[in-house]
LUMTIDREN-924006 format. One record per residue: x, y, z of N, C-alpha, C, O, CB in turn. Coordinates in nm, 4 decimals, decimal comma, padded with zeros to 6 digits. Atoms other than C-alpha are relative to their C-alpha. Glycine has a CB too. Layout:
! residues N
<n_east: X | n_north: Y | n_up: Z | ca_east: X | ca_north: Y | ca_up: Z | c_east: X | c_north: Y | c_up: Z | o_east: X | o_north: Y | o_up: Z | cb_east: X | cb_north: Y | cb_up: Z>
...
! end
This chain:
! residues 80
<n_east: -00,0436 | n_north: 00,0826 | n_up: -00,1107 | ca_east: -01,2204 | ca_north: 00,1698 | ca_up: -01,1214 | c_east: -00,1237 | c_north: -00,0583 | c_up: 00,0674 | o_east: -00,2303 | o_north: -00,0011 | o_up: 00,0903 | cb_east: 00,0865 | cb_north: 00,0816 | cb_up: 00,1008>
<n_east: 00,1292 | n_north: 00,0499 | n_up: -00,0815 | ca_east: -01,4454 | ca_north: -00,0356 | ca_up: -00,9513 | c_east: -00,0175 | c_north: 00,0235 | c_up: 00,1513 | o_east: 00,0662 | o_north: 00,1035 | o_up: 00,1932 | cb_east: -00,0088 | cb_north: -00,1468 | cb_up: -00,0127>
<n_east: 00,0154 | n_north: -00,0337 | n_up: -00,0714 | ca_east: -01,5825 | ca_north: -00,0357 | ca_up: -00,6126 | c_east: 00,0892 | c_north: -00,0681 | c_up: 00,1439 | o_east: 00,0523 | o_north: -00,0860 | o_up: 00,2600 | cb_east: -00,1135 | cb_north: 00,0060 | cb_up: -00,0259>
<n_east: -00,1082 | n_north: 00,0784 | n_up: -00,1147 | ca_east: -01,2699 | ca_north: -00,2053 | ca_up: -00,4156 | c_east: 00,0257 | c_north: 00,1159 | c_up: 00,0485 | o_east: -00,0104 | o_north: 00,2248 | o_up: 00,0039 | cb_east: 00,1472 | cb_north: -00,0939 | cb_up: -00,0459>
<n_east: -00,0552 | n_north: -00,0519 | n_up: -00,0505 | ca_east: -01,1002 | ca_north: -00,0689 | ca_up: -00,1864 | c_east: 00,1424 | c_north: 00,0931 | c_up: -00,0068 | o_east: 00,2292 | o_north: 00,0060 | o_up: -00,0012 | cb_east: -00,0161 | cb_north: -00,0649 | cb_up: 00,0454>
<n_east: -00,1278 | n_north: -00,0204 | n_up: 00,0325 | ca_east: -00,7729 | ca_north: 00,1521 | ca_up: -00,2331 | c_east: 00,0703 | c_north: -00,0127 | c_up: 00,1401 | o_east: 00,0019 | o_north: 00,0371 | o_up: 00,2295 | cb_east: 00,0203 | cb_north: 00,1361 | cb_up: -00,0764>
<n_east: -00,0147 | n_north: 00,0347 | n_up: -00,0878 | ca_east: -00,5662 | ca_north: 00,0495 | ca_up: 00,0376 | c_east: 00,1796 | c_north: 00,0402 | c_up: -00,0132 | o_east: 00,2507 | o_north: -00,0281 | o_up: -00,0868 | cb_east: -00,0709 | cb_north: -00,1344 | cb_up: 00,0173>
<n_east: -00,0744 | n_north: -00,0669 | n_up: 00,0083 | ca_east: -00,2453 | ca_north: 00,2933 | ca_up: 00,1101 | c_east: 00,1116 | c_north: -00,0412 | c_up: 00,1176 | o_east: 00,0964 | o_north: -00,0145 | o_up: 00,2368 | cb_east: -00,0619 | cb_north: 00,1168 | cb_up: -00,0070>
<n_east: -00,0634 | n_north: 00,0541 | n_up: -00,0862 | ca_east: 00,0445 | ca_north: 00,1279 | ca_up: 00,2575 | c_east: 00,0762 | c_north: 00,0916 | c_up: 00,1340 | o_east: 00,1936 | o_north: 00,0627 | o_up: 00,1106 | cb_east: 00,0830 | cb_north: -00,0692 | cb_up: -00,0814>
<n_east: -00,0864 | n_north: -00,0793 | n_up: -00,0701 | ca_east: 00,2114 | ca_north: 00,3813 | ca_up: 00,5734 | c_east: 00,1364 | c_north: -00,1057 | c_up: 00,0457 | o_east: 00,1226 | o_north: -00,1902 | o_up: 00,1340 | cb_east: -00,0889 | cb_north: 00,0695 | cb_up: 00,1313>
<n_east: -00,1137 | n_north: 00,0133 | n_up: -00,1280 | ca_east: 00,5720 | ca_north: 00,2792 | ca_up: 00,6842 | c_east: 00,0193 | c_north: 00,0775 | c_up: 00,0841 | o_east: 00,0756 | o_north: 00,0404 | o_up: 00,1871 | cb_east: 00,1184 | cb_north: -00,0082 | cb_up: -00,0256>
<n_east: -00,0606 | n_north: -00,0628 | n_up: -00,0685 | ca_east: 00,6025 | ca_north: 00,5816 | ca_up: 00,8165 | c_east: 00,0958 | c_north: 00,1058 | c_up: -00,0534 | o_east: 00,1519 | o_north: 00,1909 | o_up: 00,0157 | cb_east: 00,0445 | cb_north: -00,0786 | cb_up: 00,0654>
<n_east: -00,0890 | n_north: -00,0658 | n_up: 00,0726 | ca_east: 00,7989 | ca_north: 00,7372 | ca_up: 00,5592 | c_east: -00,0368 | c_north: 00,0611 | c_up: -00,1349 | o_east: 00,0519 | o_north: 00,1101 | o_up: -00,2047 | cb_east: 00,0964 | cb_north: -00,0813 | cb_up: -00,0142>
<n_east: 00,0410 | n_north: -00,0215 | n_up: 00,1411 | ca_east: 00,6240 | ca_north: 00,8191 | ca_up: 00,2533 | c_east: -00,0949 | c_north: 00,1166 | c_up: 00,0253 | o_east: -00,1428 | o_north: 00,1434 | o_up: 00,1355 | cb_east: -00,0711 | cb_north: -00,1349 | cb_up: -00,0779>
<n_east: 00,0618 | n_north: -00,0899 | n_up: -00,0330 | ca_east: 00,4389 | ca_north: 01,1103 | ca_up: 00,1680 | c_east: -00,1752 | c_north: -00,0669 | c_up: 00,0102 | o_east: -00,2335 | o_north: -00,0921 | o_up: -00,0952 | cb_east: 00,0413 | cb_north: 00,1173 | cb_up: -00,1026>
<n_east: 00,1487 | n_north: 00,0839 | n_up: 00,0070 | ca_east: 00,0579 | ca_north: 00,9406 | ca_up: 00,2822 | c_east: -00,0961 | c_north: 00,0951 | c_up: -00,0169 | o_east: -00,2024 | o_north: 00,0576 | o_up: -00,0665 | cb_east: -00,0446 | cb_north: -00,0883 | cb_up: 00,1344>
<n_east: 00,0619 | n_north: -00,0784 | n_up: 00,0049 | ca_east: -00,0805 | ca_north: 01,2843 | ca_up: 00,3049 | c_east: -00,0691 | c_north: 00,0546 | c_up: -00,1409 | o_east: -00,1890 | o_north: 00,0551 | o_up: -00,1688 | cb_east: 00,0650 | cb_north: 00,0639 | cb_up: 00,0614>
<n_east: 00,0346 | n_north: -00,0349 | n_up: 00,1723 | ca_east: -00,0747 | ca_north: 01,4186 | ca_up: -00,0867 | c_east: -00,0653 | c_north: -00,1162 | c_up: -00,0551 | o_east: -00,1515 | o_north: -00,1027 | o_up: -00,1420 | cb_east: 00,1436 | cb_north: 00,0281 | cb_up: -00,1047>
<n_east: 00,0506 | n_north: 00,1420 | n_up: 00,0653 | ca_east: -00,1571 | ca_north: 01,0500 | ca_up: -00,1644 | c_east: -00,1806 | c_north: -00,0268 | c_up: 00,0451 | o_east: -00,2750 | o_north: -00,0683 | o_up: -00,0220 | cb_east: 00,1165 | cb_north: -00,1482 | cb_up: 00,0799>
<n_east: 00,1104 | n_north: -00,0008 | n_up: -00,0334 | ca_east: -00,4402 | ca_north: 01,0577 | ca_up: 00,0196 | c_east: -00,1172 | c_north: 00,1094 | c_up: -00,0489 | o_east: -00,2320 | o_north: 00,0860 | o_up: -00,0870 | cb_east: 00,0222 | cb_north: -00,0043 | cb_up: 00,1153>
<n_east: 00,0470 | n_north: -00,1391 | n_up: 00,0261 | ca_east: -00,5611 | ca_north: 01,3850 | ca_up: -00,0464 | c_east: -00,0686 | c_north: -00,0125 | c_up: -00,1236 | o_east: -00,1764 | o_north: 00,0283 | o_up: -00,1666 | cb_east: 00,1124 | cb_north: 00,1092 | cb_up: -00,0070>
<n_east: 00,0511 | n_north: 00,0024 | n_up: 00,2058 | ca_east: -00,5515 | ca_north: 01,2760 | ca_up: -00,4377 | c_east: -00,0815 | c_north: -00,0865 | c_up: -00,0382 | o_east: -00,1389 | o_north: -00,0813 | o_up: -00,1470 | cb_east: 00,1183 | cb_north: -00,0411 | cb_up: -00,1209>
<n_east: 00,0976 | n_north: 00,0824 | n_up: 00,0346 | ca_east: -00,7476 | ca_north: 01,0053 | ca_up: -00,4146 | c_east: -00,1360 | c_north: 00,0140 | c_up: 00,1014 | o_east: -00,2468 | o_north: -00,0325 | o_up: 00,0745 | cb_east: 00,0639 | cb_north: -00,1394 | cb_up: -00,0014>
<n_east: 00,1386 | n_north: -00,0554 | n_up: -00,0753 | ca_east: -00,9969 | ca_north: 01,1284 | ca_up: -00,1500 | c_east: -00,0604 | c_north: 00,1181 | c_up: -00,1273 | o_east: -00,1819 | o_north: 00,1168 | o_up: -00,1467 | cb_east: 00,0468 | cb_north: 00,0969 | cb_up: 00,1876>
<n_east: 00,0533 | n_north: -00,0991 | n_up: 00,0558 | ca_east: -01,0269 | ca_north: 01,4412 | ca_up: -00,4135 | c_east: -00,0890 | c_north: -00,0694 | c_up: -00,1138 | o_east: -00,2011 | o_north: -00,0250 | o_up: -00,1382 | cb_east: 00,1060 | cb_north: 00,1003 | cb_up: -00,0429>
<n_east: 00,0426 | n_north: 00,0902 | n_up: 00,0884 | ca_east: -01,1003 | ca_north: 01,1598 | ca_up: -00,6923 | c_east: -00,1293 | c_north: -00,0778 | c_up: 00,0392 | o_east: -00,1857 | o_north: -00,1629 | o_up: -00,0296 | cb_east: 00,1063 | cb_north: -00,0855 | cb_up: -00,0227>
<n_east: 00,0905 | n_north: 00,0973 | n_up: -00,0780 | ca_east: -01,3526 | ca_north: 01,0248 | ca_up: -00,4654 | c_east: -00,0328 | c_north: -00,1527 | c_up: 00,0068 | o_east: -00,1283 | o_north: -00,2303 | o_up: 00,0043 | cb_east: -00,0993 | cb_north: 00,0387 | cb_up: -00,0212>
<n_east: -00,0044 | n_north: 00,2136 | n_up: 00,0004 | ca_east: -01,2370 | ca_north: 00,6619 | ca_up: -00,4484 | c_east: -00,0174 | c_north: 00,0212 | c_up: 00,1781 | o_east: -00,0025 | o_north: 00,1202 | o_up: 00,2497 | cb_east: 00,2334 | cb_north: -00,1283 | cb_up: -00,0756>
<n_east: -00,0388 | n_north: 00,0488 | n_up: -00,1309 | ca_east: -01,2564 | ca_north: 00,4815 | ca_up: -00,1081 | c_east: 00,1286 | c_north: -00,0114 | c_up: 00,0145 | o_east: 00,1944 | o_north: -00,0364 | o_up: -00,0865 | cb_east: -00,0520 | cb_north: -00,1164 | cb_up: 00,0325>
<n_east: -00,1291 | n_north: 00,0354 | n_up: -00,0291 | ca_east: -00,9236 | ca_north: 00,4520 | ca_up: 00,0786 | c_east: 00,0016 | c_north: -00,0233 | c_up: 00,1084 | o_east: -00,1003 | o_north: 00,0119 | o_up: 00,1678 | cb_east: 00,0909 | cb_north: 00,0739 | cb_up: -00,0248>
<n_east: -00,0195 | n_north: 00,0296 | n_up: -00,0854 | ca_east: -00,7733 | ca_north: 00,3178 | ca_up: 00,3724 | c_east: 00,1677 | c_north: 00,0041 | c_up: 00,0323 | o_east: 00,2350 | o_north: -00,0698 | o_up: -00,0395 | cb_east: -00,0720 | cb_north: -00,0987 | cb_up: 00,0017>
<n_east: -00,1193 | n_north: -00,0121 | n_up: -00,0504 | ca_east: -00,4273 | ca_north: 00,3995 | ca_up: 00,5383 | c_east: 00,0105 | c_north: -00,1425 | c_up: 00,0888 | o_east: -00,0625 | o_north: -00,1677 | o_up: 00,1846 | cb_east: 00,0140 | cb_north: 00,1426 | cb_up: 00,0806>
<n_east: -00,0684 | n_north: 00,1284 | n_up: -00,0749 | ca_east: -00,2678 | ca_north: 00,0615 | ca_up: 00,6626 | c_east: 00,1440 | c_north: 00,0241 | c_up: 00,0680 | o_east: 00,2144 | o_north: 00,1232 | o_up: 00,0485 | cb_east: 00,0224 | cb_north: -00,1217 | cb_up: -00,1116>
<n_east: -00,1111 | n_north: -00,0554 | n_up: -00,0379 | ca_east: 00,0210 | ca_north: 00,0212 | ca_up: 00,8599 | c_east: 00,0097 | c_north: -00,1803 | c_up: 00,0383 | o_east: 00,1183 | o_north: -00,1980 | o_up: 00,0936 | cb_east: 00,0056 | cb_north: 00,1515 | cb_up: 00,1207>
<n_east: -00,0398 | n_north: 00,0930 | n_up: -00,0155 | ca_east: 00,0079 | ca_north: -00,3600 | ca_up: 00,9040 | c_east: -00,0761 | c_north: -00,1280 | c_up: -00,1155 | o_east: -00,1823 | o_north: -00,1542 | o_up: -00,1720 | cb_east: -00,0103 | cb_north: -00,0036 | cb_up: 00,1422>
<n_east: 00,0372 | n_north: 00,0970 | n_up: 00,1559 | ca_east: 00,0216 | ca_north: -00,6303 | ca_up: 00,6476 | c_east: -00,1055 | c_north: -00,0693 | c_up: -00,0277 | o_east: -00,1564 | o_north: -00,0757 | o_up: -00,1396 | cb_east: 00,0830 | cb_north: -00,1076 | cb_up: -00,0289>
<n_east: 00,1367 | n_north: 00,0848 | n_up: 00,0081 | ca_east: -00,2676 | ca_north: -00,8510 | ca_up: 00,7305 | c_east: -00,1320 | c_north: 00,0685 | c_up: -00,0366 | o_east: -00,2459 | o_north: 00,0234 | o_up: -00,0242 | cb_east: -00,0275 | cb_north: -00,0621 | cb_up: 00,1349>
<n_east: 00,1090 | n_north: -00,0564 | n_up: 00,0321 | ca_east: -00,4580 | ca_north: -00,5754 | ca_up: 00,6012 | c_east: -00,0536 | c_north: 00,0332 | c_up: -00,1452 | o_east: -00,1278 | o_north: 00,1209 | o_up: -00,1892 | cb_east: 00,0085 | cb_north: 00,0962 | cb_up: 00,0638>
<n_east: -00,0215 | n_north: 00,0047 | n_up: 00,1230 | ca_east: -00,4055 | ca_north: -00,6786 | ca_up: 00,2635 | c_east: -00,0623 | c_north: -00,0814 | c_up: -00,0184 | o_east: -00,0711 | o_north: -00,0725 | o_up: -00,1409 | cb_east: 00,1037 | cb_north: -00,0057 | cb_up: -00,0481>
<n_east: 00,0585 | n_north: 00,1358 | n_up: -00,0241 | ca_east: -00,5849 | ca_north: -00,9799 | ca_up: 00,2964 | c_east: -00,1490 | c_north: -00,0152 | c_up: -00,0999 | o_east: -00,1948 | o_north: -00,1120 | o_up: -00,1607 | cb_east: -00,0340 | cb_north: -00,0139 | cb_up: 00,1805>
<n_east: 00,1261 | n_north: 00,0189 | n_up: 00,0752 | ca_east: -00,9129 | ca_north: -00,8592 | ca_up: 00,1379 | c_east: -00,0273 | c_north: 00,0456 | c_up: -00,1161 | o_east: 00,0800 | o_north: 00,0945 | o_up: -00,1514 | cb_east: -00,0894 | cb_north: 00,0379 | cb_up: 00,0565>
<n_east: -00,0389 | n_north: -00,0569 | n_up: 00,1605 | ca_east: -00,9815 | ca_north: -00,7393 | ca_up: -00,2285 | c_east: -00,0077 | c_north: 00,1433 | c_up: 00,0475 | o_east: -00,0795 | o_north: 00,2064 | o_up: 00,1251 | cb_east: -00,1234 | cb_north: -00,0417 | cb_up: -00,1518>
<n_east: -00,0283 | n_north: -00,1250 | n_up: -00,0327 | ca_east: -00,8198 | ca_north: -00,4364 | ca_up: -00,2552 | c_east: 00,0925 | c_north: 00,0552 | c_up: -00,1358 | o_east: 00,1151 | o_north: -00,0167 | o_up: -00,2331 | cb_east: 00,0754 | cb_north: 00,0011 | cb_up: 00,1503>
<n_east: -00,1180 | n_north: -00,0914 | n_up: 00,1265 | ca_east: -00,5728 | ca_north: -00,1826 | ca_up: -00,5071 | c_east: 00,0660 | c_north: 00,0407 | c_up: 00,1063 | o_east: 00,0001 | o_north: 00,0696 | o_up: 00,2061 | cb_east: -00,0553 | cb_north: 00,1516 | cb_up: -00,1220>
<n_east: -00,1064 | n_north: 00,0312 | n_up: -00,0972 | ca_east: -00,2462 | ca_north: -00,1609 | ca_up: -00,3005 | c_east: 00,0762 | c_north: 00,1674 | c_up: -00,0822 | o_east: 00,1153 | o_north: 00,1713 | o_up: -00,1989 | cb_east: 00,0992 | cb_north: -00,2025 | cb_up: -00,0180>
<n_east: -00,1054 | n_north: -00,0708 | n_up: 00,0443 | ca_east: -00,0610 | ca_north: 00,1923 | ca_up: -00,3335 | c_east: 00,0884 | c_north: 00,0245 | c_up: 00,1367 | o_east: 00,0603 | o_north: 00,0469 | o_up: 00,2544 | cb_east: -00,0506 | cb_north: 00,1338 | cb_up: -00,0776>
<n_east: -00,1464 | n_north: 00,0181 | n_up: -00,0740 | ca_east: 00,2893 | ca_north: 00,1836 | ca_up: -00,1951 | c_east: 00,0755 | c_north: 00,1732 | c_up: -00,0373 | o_east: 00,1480 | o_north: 00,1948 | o_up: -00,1344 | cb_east: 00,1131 | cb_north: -00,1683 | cb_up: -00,0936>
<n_east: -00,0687 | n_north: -00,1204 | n_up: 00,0178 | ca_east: 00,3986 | ca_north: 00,5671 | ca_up: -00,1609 | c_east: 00,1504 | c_north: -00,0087 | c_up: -00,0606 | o_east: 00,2042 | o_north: -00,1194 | o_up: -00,0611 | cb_east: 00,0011 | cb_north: 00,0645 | cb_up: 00,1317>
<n_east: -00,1035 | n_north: 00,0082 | n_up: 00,0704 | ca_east: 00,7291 | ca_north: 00,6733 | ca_up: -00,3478 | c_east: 00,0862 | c_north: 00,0114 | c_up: 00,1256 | o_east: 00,0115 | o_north: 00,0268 | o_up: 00,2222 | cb_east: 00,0136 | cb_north: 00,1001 | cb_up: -00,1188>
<n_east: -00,0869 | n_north: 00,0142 | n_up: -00,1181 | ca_east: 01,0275 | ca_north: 00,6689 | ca_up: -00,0693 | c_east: 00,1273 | c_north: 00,0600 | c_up: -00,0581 | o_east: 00,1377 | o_north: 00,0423 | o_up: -00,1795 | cb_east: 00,0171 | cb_north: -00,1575 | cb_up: 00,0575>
<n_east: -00,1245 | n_north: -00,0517 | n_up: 00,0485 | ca_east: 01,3741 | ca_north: 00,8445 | ca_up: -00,1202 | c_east: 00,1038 | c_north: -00,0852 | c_up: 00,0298 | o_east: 00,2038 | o_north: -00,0743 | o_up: -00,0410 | cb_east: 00,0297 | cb_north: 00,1263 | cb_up: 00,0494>
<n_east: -00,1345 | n_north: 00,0779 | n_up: -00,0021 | ca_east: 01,6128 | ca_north: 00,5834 | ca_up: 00,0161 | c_east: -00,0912 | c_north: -00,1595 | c_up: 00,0301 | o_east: -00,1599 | o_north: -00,2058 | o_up: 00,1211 | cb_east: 00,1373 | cb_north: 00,0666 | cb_up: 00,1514>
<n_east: 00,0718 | n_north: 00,1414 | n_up: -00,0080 | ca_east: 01,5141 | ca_north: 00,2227 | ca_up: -00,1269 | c_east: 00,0508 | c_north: -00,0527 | c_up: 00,0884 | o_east: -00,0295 | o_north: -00,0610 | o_up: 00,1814 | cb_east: 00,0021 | cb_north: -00,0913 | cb_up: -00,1072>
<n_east: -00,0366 | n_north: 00,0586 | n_up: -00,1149 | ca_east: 01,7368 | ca_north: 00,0506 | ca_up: 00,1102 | c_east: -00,0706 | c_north: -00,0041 | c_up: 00,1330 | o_east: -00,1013 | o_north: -00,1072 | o_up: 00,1929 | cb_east: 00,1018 | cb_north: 00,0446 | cb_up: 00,0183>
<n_east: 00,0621 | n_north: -00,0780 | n_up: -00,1154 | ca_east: 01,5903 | ca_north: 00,2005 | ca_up: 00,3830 | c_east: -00,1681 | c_north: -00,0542 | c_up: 00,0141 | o_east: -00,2157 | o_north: -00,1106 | o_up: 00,1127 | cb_east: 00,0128 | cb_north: 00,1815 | cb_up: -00,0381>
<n_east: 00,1397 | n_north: 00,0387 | n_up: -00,0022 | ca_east: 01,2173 | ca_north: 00,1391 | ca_up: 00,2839 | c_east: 00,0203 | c_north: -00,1654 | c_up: -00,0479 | o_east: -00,0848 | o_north: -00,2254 | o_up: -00,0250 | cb_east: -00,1033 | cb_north: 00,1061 | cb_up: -00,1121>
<n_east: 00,0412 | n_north: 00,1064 | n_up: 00,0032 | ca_east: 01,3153 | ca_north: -00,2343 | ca_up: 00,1654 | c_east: 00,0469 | c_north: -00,0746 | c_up: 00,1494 | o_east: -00,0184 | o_north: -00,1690 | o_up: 00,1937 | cb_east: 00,0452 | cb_north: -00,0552 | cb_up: -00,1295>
<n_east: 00,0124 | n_north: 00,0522 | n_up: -00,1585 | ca_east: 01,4393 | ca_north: -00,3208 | ca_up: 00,5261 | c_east: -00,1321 | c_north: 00,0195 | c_up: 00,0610 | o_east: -00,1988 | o_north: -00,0759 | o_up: 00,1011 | cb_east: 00,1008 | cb_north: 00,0775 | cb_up: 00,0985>
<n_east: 00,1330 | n_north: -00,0410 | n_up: -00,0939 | ca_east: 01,1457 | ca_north: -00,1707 | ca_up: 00,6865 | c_east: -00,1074 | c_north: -00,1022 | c_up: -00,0348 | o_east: -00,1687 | o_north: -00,1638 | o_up: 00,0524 | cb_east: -00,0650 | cb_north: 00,1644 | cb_up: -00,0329>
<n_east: 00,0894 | n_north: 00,1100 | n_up: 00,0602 | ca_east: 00,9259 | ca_north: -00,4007 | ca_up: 00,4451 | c_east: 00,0325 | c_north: -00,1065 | c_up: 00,0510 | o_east: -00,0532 | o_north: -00,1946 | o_up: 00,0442 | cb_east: 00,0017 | cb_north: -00,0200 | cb_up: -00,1383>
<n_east: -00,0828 | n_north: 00,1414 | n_up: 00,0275 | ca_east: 01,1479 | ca_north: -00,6770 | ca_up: 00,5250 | c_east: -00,0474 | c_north: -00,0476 | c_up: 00,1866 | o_east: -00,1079 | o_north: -00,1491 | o_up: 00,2213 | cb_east: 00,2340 | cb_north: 00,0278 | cb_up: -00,0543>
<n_east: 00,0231 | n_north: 00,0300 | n_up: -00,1353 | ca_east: 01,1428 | ca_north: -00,6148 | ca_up: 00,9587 | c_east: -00,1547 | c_north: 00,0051 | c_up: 00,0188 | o_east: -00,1872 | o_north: -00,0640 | o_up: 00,1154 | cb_east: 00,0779 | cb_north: 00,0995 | cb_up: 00,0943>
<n_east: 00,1274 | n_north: -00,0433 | n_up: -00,0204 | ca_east: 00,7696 | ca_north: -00,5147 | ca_up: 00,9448 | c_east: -00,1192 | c_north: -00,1381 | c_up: -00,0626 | o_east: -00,2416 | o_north: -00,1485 | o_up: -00,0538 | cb_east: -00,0085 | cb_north: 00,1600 | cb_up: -00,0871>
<n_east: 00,0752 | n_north: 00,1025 | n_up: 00,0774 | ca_east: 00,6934 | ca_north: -00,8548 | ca_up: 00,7352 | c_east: -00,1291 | c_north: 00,0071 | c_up: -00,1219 | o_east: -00,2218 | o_north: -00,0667 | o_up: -00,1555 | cb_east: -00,0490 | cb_north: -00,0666 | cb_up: 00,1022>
<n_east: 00,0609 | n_north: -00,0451 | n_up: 00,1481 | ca_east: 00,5482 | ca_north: -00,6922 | ca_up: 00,4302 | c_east: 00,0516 | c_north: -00,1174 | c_up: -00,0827 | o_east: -00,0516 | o_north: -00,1838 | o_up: -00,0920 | cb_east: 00,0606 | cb_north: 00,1631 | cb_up: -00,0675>
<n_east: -00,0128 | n_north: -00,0160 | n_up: 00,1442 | ca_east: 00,6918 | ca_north: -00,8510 | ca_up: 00,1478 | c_east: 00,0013 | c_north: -00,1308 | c_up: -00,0432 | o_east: 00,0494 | o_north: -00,1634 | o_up: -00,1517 | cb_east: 00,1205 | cb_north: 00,0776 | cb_up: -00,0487>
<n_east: 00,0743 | n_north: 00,1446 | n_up: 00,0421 | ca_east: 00,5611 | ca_north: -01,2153 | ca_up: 00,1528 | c_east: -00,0922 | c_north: 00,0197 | c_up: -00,0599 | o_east: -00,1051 | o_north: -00,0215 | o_up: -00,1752 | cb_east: -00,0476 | cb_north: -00,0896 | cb_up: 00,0947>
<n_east: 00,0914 | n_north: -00,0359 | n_up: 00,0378 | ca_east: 00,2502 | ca_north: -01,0618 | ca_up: 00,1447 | c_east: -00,0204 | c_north: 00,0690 | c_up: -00,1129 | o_east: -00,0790 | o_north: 00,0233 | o_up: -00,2110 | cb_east: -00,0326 | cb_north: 00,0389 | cb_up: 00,0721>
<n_east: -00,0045 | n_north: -00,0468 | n_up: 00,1310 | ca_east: 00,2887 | ca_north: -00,8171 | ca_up: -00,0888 | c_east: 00,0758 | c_north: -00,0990 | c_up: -00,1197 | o_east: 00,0283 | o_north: -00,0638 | o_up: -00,2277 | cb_east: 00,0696 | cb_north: 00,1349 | cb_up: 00,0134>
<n_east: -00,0699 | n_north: 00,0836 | n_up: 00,1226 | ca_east: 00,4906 | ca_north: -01,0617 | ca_up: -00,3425 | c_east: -00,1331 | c_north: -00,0753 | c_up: -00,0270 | o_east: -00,1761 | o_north: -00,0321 | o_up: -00,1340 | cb_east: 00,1523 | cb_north: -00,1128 | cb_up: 00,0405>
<n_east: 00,0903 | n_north: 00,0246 | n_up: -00,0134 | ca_east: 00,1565 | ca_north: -01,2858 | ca_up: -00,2889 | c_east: -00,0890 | c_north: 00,0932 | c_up: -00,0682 | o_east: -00,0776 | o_north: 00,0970 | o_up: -00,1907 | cb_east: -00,0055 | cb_north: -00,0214 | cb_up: 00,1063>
<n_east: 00,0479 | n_north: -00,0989 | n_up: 00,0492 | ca_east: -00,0598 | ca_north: -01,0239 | ca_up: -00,3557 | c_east: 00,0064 | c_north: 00,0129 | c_up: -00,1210 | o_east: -00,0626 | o_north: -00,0488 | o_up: -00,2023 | cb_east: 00,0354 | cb_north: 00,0849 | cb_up: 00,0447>
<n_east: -00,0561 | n_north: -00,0523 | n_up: 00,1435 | ca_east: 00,1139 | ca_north: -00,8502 | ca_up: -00,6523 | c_east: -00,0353 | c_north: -00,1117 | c_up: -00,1089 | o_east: -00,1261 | o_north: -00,1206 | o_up: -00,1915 | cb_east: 00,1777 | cb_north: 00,0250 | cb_up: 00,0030>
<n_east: -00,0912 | n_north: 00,1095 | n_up: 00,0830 | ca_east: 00,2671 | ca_north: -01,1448 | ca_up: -00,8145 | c_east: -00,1187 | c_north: -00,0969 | c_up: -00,0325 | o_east: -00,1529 | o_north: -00,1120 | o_up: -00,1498 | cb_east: 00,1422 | cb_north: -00,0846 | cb_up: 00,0977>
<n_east: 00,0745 | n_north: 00,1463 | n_up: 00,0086 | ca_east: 00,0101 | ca_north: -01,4541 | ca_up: -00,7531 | c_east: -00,1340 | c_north: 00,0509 | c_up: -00,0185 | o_east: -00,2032 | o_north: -00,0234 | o_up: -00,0882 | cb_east: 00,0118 | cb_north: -00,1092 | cb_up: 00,1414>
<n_east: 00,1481 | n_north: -00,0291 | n_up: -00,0611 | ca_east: -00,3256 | ca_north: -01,2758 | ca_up: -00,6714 | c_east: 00,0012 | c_north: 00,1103 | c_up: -00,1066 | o_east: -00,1122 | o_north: 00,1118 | o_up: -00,1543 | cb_east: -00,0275 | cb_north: 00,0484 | cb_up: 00,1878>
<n_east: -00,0230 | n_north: -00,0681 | n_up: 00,0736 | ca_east: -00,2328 | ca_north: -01,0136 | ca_up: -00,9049 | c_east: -00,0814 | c_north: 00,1385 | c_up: -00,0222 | o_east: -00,1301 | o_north: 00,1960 | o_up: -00,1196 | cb_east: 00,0064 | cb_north: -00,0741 | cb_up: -00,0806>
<n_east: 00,0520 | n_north: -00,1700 | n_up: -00,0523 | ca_east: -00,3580 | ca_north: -00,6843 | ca_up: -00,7572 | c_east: 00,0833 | c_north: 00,1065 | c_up: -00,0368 | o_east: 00,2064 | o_north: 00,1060 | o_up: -00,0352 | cb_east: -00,0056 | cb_north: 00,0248 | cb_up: 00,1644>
<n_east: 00,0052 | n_north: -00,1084 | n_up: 00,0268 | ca_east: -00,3597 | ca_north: -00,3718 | ca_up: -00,8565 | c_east: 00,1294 | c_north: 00,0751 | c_up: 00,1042 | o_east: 00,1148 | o_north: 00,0827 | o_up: 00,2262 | cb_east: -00,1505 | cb_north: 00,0381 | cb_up: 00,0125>
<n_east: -00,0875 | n_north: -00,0440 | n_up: -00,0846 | ca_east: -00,0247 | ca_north: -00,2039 | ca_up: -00,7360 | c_east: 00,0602 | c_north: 00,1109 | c_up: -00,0687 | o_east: 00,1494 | o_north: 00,1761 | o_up: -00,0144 | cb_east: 00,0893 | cb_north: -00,0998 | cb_up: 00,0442>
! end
């Protein structure tokens, strides 16, 4: 992996702790986000696993994630 950033999305709902943990143990850089514009710079985007999609794609949806991330992913084609 190179020397970007890993950049760990929080809604609020995901486990961010183990996620973190595993890639701090790996000794990558990381950064816990909690708002979208923080996607903005080169980065590897992990999106914790969630138990009720509904649930986590509203939250994306009121929180204005998922322009960005579609952007991102899709066009810019980062690491997700």
């Amino acid at each position: 992996m190179s020397n970007k950033i890993i950049k760990i999305i929080d809604l609020g709902f995901g486990n961010i702790s183990s996620i973190s943990k595993c890639i701090q143990f790996l000794n990558f850089k990381f950064q816990i986000i909690t708002n979208p514009s923080s996607l903005e710079e080169d980065c590897k985007i992990v999106f914790p696993g969630v138990g009720n999609f509904n649930h986590a794609m509203s939250t994306l949806e009121k929180e204005g994630w998922i322009e960005i991330l579609r952007y991102q992913v899709m066009k810019k084609k980062k690491c997700f």
